[in-house]
mmCIF file as Biopython writes it, N, C-alpha, C and O atoms, coordinates in Angstrom:
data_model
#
loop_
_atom_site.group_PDB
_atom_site.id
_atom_site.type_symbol
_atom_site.label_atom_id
_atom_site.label_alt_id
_atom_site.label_comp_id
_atom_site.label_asym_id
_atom_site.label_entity_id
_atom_site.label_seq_id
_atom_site.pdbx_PDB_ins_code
_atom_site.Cartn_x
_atom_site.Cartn_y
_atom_site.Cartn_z
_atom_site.occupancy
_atom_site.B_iso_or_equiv
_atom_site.auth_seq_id
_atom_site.auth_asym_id
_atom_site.pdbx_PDB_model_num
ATOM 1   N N  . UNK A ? 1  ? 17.998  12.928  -18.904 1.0 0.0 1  A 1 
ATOM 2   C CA . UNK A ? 1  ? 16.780  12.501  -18.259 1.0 0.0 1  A 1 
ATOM 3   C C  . UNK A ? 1  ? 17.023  12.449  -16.750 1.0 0.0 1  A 1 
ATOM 4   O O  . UNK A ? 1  ? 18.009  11.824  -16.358 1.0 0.0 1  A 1 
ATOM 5   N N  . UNK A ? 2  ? 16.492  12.843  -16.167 1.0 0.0 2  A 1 
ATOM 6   C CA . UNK A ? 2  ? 16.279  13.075  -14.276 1.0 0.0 2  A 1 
ATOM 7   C C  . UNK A ? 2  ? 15.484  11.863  -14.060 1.0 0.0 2  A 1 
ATOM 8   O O  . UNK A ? 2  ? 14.372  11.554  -14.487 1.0 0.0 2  A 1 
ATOM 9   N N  . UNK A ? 3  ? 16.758  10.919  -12.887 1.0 0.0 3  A 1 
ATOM 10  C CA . UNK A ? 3  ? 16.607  10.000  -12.751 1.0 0.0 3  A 1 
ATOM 11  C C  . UNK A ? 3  ? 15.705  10.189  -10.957 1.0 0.0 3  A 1 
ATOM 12  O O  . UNK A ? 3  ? 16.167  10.928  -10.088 1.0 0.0 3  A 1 
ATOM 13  N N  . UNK A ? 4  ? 14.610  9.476   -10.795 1.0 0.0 4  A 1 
ATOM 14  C CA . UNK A ? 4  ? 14.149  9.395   -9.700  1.0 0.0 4  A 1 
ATOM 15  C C  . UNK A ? 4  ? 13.740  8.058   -8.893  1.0 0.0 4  A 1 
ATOM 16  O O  . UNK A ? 4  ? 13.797  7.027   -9.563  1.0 0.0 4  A 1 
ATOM 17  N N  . UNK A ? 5  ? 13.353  7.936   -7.605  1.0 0.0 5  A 1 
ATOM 18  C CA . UNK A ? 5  ? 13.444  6.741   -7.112  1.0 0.0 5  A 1 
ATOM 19  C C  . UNK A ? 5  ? 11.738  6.706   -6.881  1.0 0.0 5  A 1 
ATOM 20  O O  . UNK A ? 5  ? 10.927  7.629   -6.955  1.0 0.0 5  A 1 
ATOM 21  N N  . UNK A ? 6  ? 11.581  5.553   -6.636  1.0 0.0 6  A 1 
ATOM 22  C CA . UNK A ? 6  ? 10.674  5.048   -6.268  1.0 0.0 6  A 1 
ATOM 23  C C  . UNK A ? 6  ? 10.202  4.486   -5.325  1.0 0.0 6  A 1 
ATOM 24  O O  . UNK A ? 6  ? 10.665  3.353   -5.190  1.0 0.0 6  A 1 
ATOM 25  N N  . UNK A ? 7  ? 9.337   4.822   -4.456  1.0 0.0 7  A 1 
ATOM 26  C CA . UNK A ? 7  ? 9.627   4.491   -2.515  1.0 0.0 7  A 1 
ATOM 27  C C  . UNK A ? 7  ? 8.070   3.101   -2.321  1.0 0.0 7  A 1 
ATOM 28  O O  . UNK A ? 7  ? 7.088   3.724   -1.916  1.0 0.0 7  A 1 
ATOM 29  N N  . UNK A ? 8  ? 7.770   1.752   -2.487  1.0 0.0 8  A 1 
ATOM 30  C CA . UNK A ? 8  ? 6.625   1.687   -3.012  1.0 0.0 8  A 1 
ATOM 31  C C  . UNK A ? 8  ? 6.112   0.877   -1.678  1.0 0.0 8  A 1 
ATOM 32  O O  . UNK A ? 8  ? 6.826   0.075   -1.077  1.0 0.0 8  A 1 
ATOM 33  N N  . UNK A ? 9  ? 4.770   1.207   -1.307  1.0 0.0 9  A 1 
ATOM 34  C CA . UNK A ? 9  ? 4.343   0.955   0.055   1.0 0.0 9  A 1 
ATOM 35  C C  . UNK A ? 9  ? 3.627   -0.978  -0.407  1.0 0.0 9  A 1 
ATOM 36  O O  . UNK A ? 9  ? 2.439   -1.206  -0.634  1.0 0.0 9  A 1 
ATOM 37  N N  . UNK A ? 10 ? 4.698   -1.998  -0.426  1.0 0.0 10 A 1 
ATOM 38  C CA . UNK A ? 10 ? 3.658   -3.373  -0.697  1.0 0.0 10 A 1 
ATOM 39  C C  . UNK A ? 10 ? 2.282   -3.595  0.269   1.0 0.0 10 A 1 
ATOM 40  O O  . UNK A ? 10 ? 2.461   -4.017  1.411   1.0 0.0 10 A 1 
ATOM 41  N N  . UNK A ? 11 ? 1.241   -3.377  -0.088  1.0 0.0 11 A 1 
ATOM 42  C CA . UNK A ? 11 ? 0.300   -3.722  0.607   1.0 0.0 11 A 1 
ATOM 43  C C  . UNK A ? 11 ? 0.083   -2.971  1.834   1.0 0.0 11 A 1 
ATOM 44  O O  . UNK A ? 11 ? -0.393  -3.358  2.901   1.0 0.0 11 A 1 
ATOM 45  N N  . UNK A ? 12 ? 0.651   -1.477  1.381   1.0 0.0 12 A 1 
ATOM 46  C CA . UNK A ? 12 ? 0.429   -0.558  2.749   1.0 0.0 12 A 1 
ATOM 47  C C  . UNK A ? 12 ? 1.679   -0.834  3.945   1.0 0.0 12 A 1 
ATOM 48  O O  . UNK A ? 12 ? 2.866   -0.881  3.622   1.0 0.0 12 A 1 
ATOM 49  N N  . UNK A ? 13 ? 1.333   -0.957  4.966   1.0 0.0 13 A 1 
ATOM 50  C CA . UNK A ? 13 ? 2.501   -0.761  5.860   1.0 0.0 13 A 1 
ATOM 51  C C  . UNK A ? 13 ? 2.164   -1.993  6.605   1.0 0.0 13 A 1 
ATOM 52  O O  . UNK A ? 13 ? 0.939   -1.898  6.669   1.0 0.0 13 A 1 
ATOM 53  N N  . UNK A ? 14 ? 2.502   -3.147  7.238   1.0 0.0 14 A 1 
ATOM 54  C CA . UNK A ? 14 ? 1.845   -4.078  8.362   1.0 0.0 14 A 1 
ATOM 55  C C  . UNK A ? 14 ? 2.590   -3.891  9.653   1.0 0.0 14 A 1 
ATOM 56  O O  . UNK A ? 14 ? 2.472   -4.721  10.555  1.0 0.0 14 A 1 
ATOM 57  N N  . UNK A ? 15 ? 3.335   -2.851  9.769   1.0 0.0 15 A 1 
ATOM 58  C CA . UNK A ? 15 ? 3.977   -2.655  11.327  1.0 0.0 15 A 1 
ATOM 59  C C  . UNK A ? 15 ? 2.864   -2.480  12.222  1.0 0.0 15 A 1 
ATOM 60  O O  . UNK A ? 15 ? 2.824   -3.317  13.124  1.0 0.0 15 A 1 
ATOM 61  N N  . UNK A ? 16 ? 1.768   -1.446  12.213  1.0 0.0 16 A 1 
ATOM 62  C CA . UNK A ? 16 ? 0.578   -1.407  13.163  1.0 0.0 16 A 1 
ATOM 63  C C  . UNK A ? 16 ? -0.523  -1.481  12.443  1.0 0.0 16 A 1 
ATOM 64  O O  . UNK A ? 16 ? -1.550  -0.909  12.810  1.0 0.0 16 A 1 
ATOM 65  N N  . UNK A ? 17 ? -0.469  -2.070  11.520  1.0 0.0 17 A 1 
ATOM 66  C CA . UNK A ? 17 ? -2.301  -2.278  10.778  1.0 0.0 17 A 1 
ATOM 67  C C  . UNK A ? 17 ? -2.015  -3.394  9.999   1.0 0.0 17 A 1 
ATOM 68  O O  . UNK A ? 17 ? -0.926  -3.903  9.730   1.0 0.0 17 A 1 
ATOM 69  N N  . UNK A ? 18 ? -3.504  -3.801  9.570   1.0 0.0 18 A 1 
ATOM 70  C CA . UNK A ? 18 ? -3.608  -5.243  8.785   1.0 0.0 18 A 1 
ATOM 71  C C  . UNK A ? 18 ? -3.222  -4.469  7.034   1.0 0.0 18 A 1 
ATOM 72  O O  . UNK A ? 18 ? -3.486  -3.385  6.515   1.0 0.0 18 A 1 
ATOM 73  N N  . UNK A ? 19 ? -2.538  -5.625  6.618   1.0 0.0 19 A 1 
ATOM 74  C CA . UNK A ? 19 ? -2.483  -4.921  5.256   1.0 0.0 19 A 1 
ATOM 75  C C  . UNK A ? 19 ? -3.678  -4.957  4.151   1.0 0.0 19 A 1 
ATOM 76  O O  . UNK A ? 19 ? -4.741  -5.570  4.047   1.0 0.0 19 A 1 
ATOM 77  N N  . UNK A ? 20 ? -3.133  -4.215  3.557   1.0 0.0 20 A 1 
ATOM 78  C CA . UNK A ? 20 ? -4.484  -3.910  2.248   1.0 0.0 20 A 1 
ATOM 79  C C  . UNK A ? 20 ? -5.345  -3.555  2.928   1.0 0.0 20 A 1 
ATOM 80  O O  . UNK A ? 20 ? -6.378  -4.223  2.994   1.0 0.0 20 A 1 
ATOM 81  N N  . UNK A ? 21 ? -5.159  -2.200  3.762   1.0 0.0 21 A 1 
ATOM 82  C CA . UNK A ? 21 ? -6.312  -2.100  4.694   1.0 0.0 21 A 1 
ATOM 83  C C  . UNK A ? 21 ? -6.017  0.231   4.319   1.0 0.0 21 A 1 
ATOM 84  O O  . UNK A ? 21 ? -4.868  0.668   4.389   1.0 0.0 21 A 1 
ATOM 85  N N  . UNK A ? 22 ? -7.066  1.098   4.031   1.0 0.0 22 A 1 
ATOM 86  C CA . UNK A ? 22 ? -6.850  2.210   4.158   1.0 0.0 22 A 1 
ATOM 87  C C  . UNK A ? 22 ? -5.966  2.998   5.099   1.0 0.0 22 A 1 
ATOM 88  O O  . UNK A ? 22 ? -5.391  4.027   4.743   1.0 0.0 22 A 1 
ATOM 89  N N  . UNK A ? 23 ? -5.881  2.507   6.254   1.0 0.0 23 A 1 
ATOM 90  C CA . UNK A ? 23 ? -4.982  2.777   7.326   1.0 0.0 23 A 1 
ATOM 91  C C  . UNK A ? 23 ? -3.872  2.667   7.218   1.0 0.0 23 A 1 
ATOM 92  O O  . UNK A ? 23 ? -3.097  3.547   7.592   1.0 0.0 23 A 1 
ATOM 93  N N  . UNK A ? 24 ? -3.402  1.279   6.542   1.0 0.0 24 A 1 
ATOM 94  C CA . UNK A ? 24 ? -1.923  0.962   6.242   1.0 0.0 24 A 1 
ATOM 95  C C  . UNK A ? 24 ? -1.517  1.977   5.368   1.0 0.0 24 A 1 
ATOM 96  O O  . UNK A ? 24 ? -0.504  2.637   5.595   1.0 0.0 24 A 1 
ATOM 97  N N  . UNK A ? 25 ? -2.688  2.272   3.746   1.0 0.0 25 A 1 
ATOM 98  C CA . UNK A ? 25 ? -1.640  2.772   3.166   1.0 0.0 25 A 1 
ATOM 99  C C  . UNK A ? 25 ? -1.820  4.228   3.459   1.0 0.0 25 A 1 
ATOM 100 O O  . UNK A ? 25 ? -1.161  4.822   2.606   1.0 0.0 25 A 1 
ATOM 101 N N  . UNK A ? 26 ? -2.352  5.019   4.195   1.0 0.0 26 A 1 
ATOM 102 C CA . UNK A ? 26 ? -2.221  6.261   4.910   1.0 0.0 26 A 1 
ATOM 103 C C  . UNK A ? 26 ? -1.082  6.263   5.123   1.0 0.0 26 A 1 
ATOM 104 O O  . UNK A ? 26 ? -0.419  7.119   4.537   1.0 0.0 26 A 1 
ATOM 105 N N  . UNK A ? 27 ? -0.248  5.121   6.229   1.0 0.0 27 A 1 
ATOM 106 C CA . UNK A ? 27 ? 0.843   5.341   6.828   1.0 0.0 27 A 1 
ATOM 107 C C  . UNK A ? 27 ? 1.925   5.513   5.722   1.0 0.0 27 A 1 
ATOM 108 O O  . UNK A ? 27 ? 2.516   6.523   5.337   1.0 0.0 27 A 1 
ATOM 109 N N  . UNK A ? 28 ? 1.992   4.342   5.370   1.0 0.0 28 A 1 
ATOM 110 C CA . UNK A ? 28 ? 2.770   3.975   4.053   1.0 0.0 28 A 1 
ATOM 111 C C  . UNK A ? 28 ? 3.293   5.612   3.366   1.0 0.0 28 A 1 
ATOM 112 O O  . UNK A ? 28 ? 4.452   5.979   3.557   1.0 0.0 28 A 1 
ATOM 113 N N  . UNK A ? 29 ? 2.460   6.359   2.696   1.0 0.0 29 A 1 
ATOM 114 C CA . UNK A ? 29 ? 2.654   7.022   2.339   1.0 0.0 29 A 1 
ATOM 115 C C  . UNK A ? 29 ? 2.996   8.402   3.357   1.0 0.0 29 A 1 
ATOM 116 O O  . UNK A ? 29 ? 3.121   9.506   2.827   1.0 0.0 29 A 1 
ATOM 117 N N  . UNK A ? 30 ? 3.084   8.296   4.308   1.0 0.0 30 A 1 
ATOM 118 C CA . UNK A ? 30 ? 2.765   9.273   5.462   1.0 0.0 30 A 1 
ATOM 119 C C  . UNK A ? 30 ? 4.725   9.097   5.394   1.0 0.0 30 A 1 
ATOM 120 O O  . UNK A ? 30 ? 5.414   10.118  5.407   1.0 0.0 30 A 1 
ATOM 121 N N  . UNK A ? 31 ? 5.356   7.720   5.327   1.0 0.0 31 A 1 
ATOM 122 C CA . UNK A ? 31 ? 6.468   6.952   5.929   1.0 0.0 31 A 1 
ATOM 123 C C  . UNK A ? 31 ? 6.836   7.559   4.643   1.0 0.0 31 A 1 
ATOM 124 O O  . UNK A ? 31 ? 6.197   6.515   4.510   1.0 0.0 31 A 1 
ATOM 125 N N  . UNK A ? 32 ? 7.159   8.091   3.650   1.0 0.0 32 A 1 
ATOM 126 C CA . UNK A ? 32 ? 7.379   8.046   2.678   1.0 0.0 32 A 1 
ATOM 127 C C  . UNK A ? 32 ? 7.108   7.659   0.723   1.0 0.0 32 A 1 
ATOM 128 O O  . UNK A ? 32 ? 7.687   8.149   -0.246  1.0 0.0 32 A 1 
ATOM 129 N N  . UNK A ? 33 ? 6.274   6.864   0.773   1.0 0.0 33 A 1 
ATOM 130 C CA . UNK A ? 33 ? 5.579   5.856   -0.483  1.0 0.0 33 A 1 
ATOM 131 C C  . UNK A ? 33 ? 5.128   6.619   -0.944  1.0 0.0 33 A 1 
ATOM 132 O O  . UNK A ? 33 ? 4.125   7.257   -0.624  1.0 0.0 33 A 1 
ATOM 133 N N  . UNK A ? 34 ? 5.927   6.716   -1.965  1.0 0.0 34 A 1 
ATOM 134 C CA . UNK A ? 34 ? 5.128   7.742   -3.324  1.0 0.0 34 A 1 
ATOM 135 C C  . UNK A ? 34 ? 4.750   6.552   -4.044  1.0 0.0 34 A 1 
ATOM 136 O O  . UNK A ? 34 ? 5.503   6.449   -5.012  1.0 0.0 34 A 1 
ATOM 137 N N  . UNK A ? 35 ? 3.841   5.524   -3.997  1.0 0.0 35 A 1 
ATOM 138 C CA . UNK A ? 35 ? 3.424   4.468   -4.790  1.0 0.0 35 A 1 
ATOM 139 C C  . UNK A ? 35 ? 2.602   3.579   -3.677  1.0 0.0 35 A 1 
ATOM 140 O O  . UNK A ? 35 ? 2.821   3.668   -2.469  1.0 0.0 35 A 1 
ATOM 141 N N  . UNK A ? 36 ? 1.713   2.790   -4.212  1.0 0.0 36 A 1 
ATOM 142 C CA . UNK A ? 36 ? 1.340   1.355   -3.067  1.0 0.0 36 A 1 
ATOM 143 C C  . UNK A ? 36 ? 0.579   0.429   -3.948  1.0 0.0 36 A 1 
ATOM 144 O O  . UNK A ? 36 ? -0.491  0.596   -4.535  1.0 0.0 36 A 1 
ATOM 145 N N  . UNK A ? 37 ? 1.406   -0.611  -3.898  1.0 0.0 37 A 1 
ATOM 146 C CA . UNK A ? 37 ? 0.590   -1.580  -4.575  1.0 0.0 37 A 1 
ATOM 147 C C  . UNK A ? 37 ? -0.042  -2.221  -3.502  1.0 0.0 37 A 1 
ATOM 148 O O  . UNK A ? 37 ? 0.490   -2.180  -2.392  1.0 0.0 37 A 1 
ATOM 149 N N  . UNK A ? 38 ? -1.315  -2.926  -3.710  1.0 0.0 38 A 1 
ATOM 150 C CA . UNK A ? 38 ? -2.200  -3.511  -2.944  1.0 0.0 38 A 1 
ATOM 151 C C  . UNK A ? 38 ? -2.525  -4.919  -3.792  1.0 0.0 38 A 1 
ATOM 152 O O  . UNK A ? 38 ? -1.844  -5.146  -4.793  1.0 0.0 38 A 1 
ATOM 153 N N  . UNK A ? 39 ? -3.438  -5.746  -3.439  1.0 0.0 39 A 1 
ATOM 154 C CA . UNK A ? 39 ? -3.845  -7.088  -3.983  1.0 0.0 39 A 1 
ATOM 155 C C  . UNK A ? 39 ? -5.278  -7.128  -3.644  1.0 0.0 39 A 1 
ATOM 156 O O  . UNK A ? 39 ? -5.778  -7.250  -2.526  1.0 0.0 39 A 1 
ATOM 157 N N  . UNK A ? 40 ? -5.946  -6.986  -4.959  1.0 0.0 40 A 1 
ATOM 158 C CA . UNK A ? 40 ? -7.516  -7.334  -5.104  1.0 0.0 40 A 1 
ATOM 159 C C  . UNK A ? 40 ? -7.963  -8.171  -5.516  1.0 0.0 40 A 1 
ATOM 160 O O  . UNK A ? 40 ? -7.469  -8.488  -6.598  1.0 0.0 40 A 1 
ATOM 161 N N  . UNK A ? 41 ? -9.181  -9.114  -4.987  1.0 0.0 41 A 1 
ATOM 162 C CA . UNK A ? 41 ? -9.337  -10.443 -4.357  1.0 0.0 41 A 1 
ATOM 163 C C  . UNK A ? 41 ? -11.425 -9.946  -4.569  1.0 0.0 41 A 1 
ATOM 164 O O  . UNK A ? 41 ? -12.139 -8.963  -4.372  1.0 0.0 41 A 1 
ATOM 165 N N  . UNK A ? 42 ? -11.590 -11.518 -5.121  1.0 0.0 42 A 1 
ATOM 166 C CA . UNK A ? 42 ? -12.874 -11.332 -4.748  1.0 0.0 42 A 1 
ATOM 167 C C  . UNK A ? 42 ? -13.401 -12.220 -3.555  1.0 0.0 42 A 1 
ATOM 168 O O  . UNK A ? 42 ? -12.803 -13.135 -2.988  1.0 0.0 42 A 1 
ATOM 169 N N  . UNK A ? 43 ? -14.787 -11.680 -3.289  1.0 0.0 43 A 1 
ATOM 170 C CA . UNK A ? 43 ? -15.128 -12.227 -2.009  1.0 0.0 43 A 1 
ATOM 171 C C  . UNK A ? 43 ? -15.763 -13.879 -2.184  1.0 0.0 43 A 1 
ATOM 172 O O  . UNK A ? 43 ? -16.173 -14.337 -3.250  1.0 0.0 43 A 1 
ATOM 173 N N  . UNK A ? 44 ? -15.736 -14.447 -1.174  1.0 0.0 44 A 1 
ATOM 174 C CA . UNK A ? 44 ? -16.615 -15.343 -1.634  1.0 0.0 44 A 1 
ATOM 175 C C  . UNK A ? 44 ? -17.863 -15.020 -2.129  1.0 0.0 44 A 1 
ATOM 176 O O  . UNK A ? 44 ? -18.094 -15.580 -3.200  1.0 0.0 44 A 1 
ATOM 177 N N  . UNK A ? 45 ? -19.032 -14.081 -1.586  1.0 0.0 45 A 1 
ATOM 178 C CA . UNK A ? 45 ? -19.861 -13.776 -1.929  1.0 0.0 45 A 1 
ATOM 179 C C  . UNK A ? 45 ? -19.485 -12.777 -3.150  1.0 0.0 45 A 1 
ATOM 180 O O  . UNK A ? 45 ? -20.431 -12.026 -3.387  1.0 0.0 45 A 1 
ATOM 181 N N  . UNK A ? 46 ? -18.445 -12.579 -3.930  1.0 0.0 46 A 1 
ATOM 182 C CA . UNK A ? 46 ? -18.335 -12.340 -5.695  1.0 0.0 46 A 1 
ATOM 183 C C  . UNK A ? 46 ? -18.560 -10.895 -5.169  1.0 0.0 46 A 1 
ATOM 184 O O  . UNK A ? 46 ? -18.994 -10.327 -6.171  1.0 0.0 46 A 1 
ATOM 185 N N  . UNK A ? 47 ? -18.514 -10.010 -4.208  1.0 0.0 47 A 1 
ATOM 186 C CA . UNK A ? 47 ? -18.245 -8.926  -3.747  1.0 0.0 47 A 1 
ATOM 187 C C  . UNK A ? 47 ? -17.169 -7.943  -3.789  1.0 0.0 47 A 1 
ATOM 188 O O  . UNK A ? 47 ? -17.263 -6.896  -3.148  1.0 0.0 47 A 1 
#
């Protein structure tokens, strides 16, 4: 079995962007991240 790694972007990148934000994980994966976990949250307004 071909062992491979896993590069995983937490919440995108926060060096120059807010995280959990499209931008971050652009970079993220741009930096390497073949993966990105993010954290989904409802709004107050249940949005």
């Amino acid at each position: 079995m071909k062992k491979i790694s896993l590069f995983i972007g937490h919440r995108g990148t926060i060096v120059d962007y807010d995280e959990n934000t499209l931008e971050a994980f652009d970079i993220a994966i741009k930096a390497g991240a073949n993966c990105i976990e993010l954290d989904v949250r409802r709004t107050k307004d249940r949005k």
